[in-house]
Steps between C-alpha positions, in 0.01 A plus 500: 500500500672813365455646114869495459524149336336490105348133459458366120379132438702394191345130486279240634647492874804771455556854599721764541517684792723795406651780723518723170863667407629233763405137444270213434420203688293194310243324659396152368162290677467174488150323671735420795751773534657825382822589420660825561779584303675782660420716743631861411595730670336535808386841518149387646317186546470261256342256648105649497543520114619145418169371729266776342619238126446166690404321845772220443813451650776680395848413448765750430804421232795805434598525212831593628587695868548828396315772751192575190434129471473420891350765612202376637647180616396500862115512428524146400526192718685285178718634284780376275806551317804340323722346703774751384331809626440362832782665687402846246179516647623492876697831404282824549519735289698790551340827596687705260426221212146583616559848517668546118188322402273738627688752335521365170121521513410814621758583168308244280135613616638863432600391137167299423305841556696676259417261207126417591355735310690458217427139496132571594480704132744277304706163663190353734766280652440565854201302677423375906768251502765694302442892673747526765379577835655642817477263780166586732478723767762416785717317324833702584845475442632355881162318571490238174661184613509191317650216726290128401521247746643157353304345266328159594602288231702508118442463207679352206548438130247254350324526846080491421246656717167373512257712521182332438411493129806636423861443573811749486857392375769697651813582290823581618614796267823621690626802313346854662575294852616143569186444653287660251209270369150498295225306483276381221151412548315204385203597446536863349825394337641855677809505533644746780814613439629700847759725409684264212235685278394853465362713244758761658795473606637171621739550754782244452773762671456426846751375729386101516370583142653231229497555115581123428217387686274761391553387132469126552178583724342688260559245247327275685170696487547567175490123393164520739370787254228241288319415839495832647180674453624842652798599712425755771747719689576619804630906397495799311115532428481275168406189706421222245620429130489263264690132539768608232668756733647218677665410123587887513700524852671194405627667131592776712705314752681317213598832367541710782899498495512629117174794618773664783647731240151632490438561878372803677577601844248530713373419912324223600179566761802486768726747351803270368631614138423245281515430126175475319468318177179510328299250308142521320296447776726515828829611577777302705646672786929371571789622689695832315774401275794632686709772313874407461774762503663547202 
């Protein structure tokens, strides 16, 4: 087992395993079996760490197929996903996706260091989960792949996974993805919310990305909001928050159309110009407004 992942138990049976500046994956034990949701991105194993929390079987669900979610997909013999990123995850992804990435972090790690000591003396923001890292030794731009083999079964909405004293509900919450989901747990009353929920930005620009779905998904977990006991995320360091963020996003989403006039440009972690628009406690990454000729 390497030192790069940063484990945290956040209740009775849960824990993040977190690949910090990158992304984190949830575990959740039942007595019978574990679930494993997300596998990141793949830089080493991941396998030793999940059995170093428990001896039980484990059984992987994405969260969507994007390359940091199934990164570690092959270490495990059953692993599942919505039926809508099934074809998704049979697509590799593409070396100079992978290699943008690894540029963006070399330029984010740089950035980090500039600010820790000022938020050492004053901010005390930055912790293990939330300090980016570079990826460990031999992980190189042209020797990273991230290619999962099909997943052994799907998943879908209202679907519940037993896991032995506790059962998880999955959710269909199309918005970030058409296959994007989360799951809420039983017996912690977690509620994991993939990428439909950050306490950065959410990234509802991408191509397959769908603002009409995000809203109406994240108004569905914000009716959930009274039995949700904590909602934890999957990026941006800040990995758990109170239930009424999900009331939050979903005010946001409402809005977002009237917020545009108040975008700023900026780059996502790939390098596409994007419009930011920020909120409170998040911000909500979209597609630039075009500029019209006058």
């Amino acid at each position: 087992m390497t030192t790069w992942h940063r484990i945290s138990q956040i209740a009775r049976g849960v824990w993040s395993i977190t690949e910090p500046g990158h992304v984190s994956l949830w575990l959740i034990v039942g007595t019978e079996q574990a679930l494993l949701f997300d596998t990141g991105m793949g830089f080493v194993p991941l396998r030793p760490v999940v059995e170093s929390l428990t001896a039980l079987p484990v059984r992987v669900v994405n969260s969507h197929a994007h390359f940091d979610h199934v990164g570690g997909n092959h270490e495990f013999d059953r692993v599942a996903i919505h039926p809508t990123g099934v074809d998704a995850l049979a697509v590799p992804a593409p070396s100079h996706v992978l290699d943008t990435y690894l540029a963006h972090t070399d330029r984010m790690v740089r950035a980090s260091e500039s600010v820790r000591g000022v938020d050492r003396d004053y901010l005390h923001l930055l912790d293990a989960d939330s300090t980016p890292c570079r990826p460990p030794a031999g992980v190189v731009r042209r020797s990273w792949r991230v290619a999962p083999p099909a997943p052994t079964e799907t998943v879908g909405d209202g679907d519940t996974l037993d896991l032995g004293g506790r059962t998880v509900t999955v959710l269909h919450t199309p918005g970030h993805t058409p296959d994007s989901i989360c799951l809420h747990d039983s017996a912690s009353g977690i509620l994991f919310g993939g990428d439909t929920v950050n306490s950065g930005p959410i990234y509802a620009h991408e191509p397959e990305s769908d603002l009409a779905d995000f809203a109406a998904s994240t108004a569905r977990l914000a009716a959930m909001k009274d039995s949700v006991s904590l909602v934890a995320m999957n990026h941006f360091g800040r990995i758990v928050a109170a239930p009424y963020l999900l009331q939050e996003v979903a005010d946001a989403f409402e809005v977002l159309a009237g917020k545009r006039s108040g975008a700023r440009r900026s780059r996502d972690v790939l390098g596409a110009v994007v419009d930011e628009i920020e909120f409170a406690h998040f911000s909500i990454i979209v597609e630039p407004a075009r500029v019209t000729a006058g």
